[in-house]
NUMARMI-816172 format. One record per residue (C-alpha): x, y, z; residue in three letters. Coordinates in Angstrom, 1 decimal. Each point is the difference from the previous one (the first is absolute). Layout:
    east   north      up  residu
       X       Y       Z     ALA
...
//
This chain:
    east   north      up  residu
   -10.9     3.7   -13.5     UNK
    -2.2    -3.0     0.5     UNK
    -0.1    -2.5    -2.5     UNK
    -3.1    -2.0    -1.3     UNK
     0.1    -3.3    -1.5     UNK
    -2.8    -1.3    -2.3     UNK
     0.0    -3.9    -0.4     UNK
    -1.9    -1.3    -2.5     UNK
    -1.5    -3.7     0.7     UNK
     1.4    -2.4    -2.3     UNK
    -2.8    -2.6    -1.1     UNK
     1.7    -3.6    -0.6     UNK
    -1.9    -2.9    -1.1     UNK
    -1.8    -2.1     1.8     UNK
    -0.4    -3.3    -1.7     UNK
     1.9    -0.8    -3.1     UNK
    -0.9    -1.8    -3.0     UNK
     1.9    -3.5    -0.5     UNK
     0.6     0.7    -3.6     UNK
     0.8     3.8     0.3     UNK
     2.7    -1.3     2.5     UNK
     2.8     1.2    -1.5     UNK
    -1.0     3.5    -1.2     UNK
    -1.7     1.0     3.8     UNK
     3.6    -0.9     1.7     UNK
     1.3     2.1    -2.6     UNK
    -2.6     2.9     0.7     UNK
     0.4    -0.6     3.4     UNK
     3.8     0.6     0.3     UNK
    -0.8     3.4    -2.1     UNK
    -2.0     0.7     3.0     UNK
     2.0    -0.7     2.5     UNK
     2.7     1.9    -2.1     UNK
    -2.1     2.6     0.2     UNK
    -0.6    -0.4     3.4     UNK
     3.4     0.2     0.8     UNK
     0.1     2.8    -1.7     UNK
    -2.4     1.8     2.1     UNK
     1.8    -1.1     3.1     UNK
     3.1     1.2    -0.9     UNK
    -1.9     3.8    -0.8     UNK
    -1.9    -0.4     3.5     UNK
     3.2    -0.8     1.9     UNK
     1.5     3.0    -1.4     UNK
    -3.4     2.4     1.2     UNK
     0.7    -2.2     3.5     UNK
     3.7     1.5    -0.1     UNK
    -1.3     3.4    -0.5     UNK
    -2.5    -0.4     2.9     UNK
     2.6    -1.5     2.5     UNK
     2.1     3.2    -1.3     UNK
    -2.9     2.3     1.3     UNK
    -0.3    -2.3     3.4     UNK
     3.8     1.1     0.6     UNK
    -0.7     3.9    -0.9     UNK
    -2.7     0.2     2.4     UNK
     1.5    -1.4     2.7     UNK
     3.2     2.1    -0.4     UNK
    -2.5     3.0    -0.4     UNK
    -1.8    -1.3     3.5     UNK
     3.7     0.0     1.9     UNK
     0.7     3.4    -1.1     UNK
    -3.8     1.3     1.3     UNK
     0.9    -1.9     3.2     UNK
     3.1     1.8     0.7     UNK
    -1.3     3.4    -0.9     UNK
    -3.0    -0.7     2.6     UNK
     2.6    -0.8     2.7     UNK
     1.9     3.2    -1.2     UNK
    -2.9     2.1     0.0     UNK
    -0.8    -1.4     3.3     UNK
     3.4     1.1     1.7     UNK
    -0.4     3.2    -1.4     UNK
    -3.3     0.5     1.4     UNK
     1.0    -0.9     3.3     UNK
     3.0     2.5     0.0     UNK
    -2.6     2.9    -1.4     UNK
    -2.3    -1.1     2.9     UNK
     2.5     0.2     2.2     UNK
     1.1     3.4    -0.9     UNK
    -3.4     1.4    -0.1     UNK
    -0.4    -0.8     3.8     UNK
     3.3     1.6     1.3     UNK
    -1.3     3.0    -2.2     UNK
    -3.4    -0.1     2.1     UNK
     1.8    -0.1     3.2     UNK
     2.5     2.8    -0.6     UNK
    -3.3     1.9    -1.2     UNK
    -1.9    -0.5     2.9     UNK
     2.5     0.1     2.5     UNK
     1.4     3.4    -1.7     UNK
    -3.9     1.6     0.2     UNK
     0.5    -0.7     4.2     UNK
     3.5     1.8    -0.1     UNK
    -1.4     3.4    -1.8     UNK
    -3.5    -0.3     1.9     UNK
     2.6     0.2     2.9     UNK
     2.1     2.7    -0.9     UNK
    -3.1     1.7    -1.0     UNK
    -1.1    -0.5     3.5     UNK
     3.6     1.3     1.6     UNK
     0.1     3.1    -2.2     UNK
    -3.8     0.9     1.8     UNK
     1.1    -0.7     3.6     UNK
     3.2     1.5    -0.3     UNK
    -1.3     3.2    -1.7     UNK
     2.7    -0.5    -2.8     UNK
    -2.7     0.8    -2.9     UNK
     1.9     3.4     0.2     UNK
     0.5     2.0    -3.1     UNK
     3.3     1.4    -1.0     UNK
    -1.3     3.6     0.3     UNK
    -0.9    -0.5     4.2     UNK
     3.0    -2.0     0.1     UNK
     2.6     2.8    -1.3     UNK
    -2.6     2.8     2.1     UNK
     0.8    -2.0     2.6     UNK
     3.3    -0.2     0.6     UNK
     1.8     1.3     2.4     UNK
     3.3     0.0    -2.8     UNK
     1.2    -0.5    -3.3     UNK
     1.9    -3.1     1.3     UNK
    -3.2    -0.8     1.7     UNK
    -2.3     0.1    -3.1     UNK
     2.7    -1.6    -2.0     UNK
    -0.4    -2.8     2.5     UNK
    -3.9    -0.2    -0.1     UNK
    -0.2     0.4    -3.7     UNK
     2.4    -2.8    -0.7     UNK
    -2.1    -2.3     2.2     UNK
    -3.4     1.0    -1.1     UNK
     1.6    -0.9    -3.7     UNK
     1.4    -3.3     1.1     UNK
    -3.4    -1.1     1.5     UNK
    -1.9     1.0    -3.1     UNK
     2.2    -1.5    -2.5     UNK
    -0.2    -3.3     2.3     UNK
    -3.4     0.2    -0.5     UNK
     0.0     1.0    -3.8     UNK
     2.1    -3.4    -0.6     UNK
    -2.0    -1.9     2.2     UNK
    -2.7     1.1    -2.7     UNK
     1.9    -0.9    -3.3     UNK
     0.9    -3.2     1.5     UNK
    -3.3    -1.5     0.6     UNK
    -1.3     1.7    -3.5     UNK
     2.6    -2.2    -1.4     UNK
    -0.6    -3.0     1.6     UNK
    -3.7     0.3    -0.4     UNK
     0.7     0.3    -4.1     UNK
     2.4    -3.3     0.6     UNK
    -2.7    -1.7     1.5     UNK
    -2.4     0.8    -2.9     UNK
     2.9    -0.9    -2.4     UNK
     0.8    -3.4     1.5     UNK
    -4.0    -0.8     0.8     UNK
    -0.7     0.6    -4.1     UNK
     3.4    -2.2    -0.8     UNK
    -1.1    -2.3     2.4     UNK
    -4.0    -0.4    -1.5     UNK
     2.0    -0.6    -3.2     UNK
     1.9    -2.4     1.0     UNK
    -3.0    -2.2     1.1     UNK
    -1.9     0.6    -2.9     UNK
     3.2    -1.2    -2.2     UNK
     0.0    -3.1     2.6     UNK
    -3.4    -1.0    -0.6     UNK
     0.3     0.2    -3.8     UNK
     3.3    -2.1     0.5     UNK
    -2.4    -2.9     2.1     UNK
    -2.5     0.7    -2.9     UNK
     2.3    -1.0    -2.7     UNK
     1.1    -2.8     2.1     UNK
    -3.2    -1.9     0.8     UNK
    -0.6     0.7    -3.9     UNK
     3.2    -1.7    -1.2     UNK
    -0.3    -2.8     2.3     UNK
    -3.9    -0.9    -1.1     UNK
     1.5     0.6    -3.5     UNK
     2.7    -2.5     0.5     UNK
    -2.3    -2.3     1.9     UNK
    -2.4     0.2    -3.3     UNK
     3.2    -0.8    -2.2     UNK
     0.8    -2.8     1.7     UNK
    -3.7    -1.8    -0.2     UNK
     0.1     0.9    -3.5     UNK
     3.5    -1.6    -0.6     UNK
    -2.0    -3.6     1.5     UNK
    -2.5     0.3    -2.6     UNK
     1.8     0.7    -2.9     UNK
     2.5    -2.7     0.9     UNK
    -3.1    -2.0     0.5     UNK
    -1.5     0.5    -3.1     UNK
     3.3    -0.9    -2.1     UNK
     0.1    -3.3     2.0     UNK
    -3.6    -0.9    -0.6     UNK
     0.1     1.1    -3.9     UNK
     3.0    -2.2    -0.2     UNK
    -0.9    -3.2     1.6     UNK
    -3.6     0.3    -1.9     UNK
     0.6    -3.6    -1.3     UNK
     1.6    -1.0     3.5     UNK
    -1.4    -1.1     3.5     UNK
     1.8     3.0     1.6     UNK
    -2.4     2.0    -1.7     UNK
    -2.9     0.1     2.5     UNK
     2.6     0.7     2.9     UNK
     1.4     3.2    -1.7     UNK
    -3.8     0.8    -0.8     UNK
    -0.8    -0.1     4.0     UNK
     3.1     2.0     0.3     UNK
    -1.2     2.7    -1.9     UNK
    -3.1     0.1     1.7     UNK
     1.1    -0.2     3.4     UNK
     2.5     3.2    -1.2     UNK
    -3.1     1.9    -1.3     UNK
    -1.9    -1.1     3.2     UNK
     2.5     1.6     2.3     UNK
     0.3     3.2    -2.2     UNK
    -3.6    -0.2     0.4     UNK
     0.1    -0.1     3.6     UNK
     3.2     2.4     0.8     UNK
    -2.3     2.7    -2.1     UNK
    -2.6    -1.2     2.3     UNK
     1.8     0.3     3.0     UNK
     1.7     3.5    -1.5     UNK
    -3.4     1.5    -0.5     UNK
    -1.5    -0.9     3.4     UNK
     3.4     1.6     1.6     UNK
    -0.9     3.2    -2.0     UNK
    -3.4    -0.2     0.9     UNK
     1.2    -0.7     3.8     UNK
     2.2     2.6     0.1     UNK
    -2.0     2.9    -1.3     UNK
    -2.6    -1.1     2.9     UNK
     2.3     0.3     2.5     UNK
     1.0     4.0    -1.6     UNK
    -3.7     0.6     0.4     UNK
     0.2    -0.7     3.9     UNK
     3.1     1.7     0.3     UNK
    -1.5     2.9    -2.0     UNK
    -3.1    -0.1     2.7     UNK
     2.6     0.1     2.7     UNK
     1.9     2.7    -1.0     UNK
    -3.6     2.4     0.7     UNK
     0.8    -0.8     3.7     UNK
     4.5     0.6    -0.1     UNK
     1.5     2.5     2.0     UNK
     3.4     1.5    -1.4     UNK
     2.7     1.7     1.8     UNK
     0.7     2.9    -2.5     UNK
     3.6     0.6    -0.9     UNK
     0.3     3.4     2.1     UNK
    -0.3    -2.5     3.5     UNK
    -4.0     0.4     0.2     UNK
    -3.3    -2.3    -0.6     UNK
    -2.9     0.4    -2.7     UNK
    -2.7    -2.6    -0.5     UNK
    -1.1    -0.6    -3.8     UNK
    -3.7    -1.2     1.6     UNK
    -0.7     0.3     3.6     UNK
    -1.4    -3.6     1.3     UNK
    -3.7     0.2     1.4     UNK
     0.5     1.0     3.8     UNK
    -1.4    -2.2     2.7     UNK
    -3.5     1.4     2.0     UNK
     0.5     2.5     2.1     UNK
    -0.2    -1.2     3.8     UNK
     1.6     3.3     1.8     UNK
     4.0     1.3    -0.7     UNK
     0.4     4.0    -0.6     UNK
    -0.3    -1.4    -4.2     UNK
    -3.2    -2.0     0.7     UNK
     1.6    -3.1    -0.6     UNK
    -0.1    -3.2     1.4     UNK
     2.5    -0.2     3.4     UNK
    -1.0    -2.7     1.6     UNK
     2.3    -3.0     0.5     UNK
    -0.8    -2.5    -2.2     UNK
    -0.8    -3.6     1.4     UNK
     2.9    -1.5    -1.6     UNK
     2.7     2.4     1.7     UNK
    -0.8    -2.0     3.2     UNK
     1.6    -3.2    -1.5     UNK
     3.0     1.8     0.4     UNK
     2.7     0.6     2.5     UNK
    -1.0     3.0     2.6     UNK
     3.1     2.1    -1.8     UNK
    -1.3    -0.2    -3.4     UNK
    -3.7     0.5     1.4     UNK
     1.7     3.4     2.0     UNK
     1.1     0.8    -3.9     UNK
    -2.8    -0.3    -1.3     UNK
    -2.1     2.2     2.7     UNK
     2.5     3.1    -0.7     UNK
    -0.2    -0.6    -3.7     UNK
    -3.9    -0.1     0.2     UNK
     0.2     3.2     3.1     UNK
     1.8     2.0    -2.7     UNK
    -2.3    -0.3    -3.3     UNK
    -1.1     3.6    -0.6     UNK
     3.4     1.4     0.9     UNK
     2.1     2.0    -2.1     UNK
     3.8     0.3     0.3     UNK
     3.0     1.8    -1.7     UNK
     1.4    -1.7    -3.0     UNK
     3.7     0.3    -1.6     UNK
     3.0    -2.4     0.6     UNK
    -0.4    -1.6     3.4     UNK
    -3.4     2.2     0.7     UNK
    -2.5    -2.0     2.1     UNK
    -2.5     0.0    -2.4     UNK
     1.7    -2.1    -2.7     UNK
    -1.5    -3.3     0.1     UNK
     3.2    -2.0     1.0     UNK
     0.8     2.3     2.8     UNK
    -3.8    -0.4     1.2     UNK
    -0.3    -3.9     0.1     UNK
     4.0     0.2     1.9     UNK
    -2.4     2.3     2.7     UNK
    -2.7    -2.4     0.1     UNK
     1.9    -2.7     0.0     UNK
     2.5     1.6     3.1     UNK
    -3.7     0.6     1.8     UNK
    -0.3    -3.5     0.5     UNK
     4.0    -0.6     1.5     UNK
     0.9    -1.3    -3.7     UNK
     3.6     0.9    -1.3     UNK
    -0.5     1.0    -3.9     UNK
     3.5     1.0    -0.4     UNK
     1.1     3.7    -2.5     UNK
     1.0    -1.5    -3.3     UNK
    -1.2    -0.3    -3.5     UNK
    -3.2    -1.7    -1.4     UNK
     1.7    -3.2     0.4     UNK
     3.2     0.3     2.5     UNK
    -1.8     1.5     2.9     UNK
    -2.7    -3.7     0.4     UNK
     3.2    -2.0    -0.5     UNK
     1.9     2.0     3.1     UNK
    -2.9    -0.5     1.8     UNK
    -1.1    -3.3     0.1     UNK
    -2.3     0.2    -2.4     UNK
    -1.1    -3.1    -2.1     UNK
    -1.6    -0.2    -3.8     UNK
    -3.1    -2.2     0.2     UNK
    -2.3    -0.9    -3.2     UNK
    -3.5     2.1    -0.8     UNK
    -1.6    -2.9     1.1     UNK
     0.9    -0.1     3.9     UNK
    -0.4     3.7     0.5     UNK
    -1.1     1.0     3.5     UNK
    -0.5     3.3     1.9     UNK
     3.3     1.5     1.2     UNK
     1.6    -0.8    -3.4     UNK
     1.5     2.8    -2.4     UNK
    -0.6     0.1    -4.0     UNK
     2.6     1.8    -1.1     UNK
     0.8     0.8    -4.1     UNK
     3.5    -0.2    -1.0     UNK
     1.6     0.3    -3.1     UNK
     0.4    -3.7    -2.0     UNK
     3.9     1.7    -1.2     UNK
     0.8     2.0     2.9     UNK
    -1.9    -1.0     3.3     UNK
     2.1     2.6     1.7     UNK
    -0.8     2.9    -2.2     UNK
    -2.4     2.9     1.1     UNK
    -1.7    -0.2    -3.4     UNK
    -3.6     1.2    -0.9     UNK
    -2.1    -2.7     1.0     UNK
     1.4    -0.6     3.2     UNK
    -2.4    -0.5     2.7     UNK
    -1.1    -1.5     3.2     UNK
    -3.4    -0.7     1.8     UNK
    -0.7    -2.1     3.3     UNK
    -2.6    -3.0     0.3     UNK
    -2.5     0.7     2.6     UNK
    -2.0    -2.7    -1.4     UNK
    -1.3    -3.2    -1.9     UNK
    -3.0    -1.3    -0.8     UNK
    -0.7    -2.6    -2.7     UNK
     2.8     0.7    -2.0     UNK
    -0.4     3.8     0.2     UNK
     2.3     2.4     1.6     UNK
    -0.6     3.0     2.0     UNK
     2.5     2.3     0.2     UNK
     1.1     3.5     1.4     UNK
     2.5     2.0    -2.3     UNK
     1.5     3.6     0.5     UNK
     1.0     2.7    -2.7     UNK
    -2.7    -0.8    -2.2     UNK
    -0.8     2.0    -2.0     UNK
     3.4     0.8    -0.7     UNK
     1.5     3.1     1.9     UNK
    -2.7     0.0     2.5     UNK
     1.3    -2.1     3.0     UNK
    -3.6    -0.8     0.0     UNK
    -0.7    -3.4     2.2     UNK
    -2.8    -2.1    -1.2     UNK
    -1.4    -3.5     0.0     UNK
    -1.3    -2.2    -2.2     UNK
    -2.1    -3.2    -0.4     UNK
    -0.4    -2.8    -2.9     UNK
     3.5     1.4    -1.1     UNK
     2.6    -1.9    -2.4     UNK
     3.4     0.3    -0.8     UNK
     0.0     1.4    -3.4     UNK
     4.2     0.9    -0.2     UNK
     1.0     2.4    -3.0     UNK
     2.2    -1.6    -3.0     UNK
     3.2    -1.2     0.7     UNK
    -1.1    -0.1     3.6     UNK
    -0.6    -3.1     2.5     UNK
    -2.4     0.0     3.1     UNK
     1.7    -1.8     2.6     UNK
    -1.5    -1.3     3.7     UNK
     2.2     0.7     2.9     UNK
    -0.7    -1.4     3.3     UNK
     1.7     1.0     3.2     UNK
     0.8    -1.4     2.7     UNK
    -1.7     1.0     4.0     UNK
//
C-alpha cells in the first residue's frame, strides 16, 4: 500500500492589531496547537510510507535472487539441451553407418534365405541369432534417439519458460525500484510541506518552501528522464525488430533457416550469379587471410552435405576457408575452438576482412543451440560488411554471399568479432 498525505496550509496572521494583542497570541497558540496537531498525524502517514520503503526493498532482494536462480537454471537446461543435440546428431552418423554396412555386406538378409540357406540347424541357429542381434541393435538405436528427441522438446519448452518467468521477474524489478524511487521523492515533499506549514510565521519558512519545490522539480525531471528512457528504449526494439528481417538461425535439429533473406549483392559471375570478386578491402589484409577469402568467394554456388561435422555446416565451411589460406581454426565449440587457436575478440567497430562473426549463446557460449552460426568477412566498406556464409538456408549446405549485411543475433544470443592470427 502507498500512502497519501493531504496537508492543509495553515493561514497565520500577518500583522496584528496592538489592542487585539492579547486575544491573537491566544488564537495563535490554538493554531499552532493545531498545527502540532497536524504534524503529529503527518508523521504518523510518514511512518507508514517509510514502512512501505522497507517492503519494497525486501520484495526487490527477493526478485533479485530469483533472477540469479532462474539464471542458473537456465544455464544448466542450456547445457543439457546441447549434449542432447550432440548425442542426436552424432547417433544419426552411427545408424546412417550401420545402414551403410548392412548394404555392403549384404546382411539386409531375411530370416527365411537365412534358414534356406543353411547348410545346418546349428548353422541357421547361428545366422538367425546374429541377424536378431543386429536388428535389435538397430531397433534400440531407434528408441534411443526418439527419446532423446522428445527430451530435447521437453527441456527446450521448460527452458522458453524459464526465460519468460526471468523477464517478468526483471519486469517486476525495474517496477519496484521506479516505485521505490517515486516513494522516496514523495517522502521529501511531504516532509517539506510539514516544515513549511509549520514555520509559516518563521524565516525557515521560505527554505522549506524551496525544498518542496526543488523535490517536485526532481520528480518532475526523473518522470522526465523515465519517459525519454521508455521512449529510447522502444526505438531501439524498432531497430532490433528491423534486424531481425535479416537473422539467420541455426534450427535446433543442427541446420540453418533465414526468417528474411538479406538483398544479394549484383551478380558479376559465380555458378549462383553472385558477386565473386575480391573485394578491394581484402587486399589490406595479410596474403593468408586474402588466400581465405579467394576459396570462400571460389566456392559460392557450391552445395555440400550437412549433419554433425558435414562440410556444408557453416562452421565447418569458414574452418576450410580459413585452412585455404594456411590459417589454423582449431575443432572445438562456438567459442573454445578461436580461443585454441589464437583467435582474438575485437569490437564491431575495427572489423576487417579475414575476421569471423560468430553467434554464441549469452548463457552457454559452448552450447550447439539453435541460433548458432558462423559467417566469414570478405569485406568492408563504409561501415557495411560483405560476407560469405554456408548452410543457408538451413539444411542446404548451400554457400552464398552477401553484401550491406548486419549482424542481427537471435534473443539471448551475442555476435562476437574474432580475429586470427597469419
Amino acid at each position: 500500500m502507498v500512502c497519501s498525505l493531504v496537508l492543509t496550509a495553515v493561514s497565520l496572521p500577518v500583522s496584528v492589531e496592538a489592542t487585539d494583542y492579547d486575544t491573537q497570541i491566544k488564537e495563535q497558540d490554538q493554531k499552532i496547537n493545531d498545527l502540532k496537531t497536524k504534524e503529529a498525524e503527518a508523521e504518523t502517514a510518514l511512518a507508514e510510507i517509510e514502512d512501505e520503503l522497507n517492503t519494497t526493498a525486501d520484495k526487490i532482494d527477493e526478485l533479485s535472487d530469483t533472477k540469479d536462480l532462474l539464471t542458473e537454471e537456465i544455464k544448466s537446461l542450456y547445457n543439457e539441451i546441447s549434449d542432447l543435440n550432440v548425442r542426436i546428431q552424432k547417433r544419426d552418423v552411427q545408424m546412417q553407418k550401420q545402414a551403410r554396412d548392412v548394404q555392403v555386406s549384404g546382411n539386409g538378409t531375411s530370416y527365411l534365405e537365412v534358414l534356406l540357406n543353411s547348410e545346418s540347424i546349428s548353422d541357421a541357429l547361428t545366422k538367425v541369432q546374429g541377424l536378431t542381434t543386429l536388428v535389435n541393435a538397430n531397433n534400440d538405436l531407434l528408441e534411443q534417439q526418439t527419446t532423446d528427441k522428445g527430451t530435447v522438446e521437453e527441456k527446450t519448452e521448460v527452458v522458453e519458460g524459464q526465460i519468460s518467468a526471468l523477464e517478468k521477474a526483471e519486469k517486476d524489478l525495474n517496477d519496484k525500484q521506479d516505485s521505490l524511487d517515486t516513494l522516496k521523492l514523495q517522502q521529501e515533499i511531504a516532509k517539506n510541506e510539514l516544515e513549511a506549514q509549520r514555520a509559516t510565521e518563521e524565516s525557515k519558512k521560505s527554505e522549506y518552501i524551496s525544498q518542496k519545490e526543488a523535490a517536485e522539480k526532481k520528480l518532475e525531471e526523473e518522470q522526465a528522464a523515465q519517459k525519454k528512457k521508455q521512449e529510447e528504449a522502444e526505438r531501439l526494439a524498432q531497430e532490433i525488430l528491423a534486424q531481425t528481417t535479416r537473422t539467420n538461425v541455426i534450427e535446433e535439429d543442427g541446420t540453418t533457416s533465414t526468417i528474411v533473406t538479406p538483398e544479394q549483392s549484383t551478380s558479376t559471375g559465380g555458378s549462383n550469379g553472385a558477386d565473386v570478386s575480391i573485394p578491394e578491402s581484402a587486399g589490406e589484409v595479410s596474403s593468408a587471410k586474402q588466400a581465405a577469402i579467394s576459396a570462400a568467394l571460389a566456392d559460392v554456388g557450391n552445395s555440400y552435405p550437412t549433419g554433425w561435422g558435414a562440410q556444408g555446416e557453416c562452421l565447418v565451411s569458414v574452418r576450410r576457408w580459413l585452412n585455404a589460406g594456411g590459417i589454423n581454426f582449431a575443432v572445438g565449440g562456438p567459442h573454445s575452438g578461436y580461443s585454441a587457436s589464437g583467435a582474438t575478440q575485437v569490437s564491431l567497430s575495427e572489423i576487417k576482412p579475414g575476421d569471423v562473426i560468430q553467434y554464441e549463446n549469452i548463457y552457454t557460449p559452448e552450447g550447439w543451440i539453435g541460433g548458432v552460426h558462423t559467417v566469414l568477412i570478405v569485406g568492408v566498406s563504409n561501415g557495411t560488411l560483405h560476407i560469405v556464409e554456408a548452410n543457408n538456408p538451413g539444411g542446404s549446405g548451400y554457400v552464398s554471399t552477401t553484401k550491406g549485411w548486419t549482424p542481427a543475433p537471435p534473443a539471448n544470443f551475442r555476435a562476437v568479432v574474432w580475429r586470427f592470427p597469419g
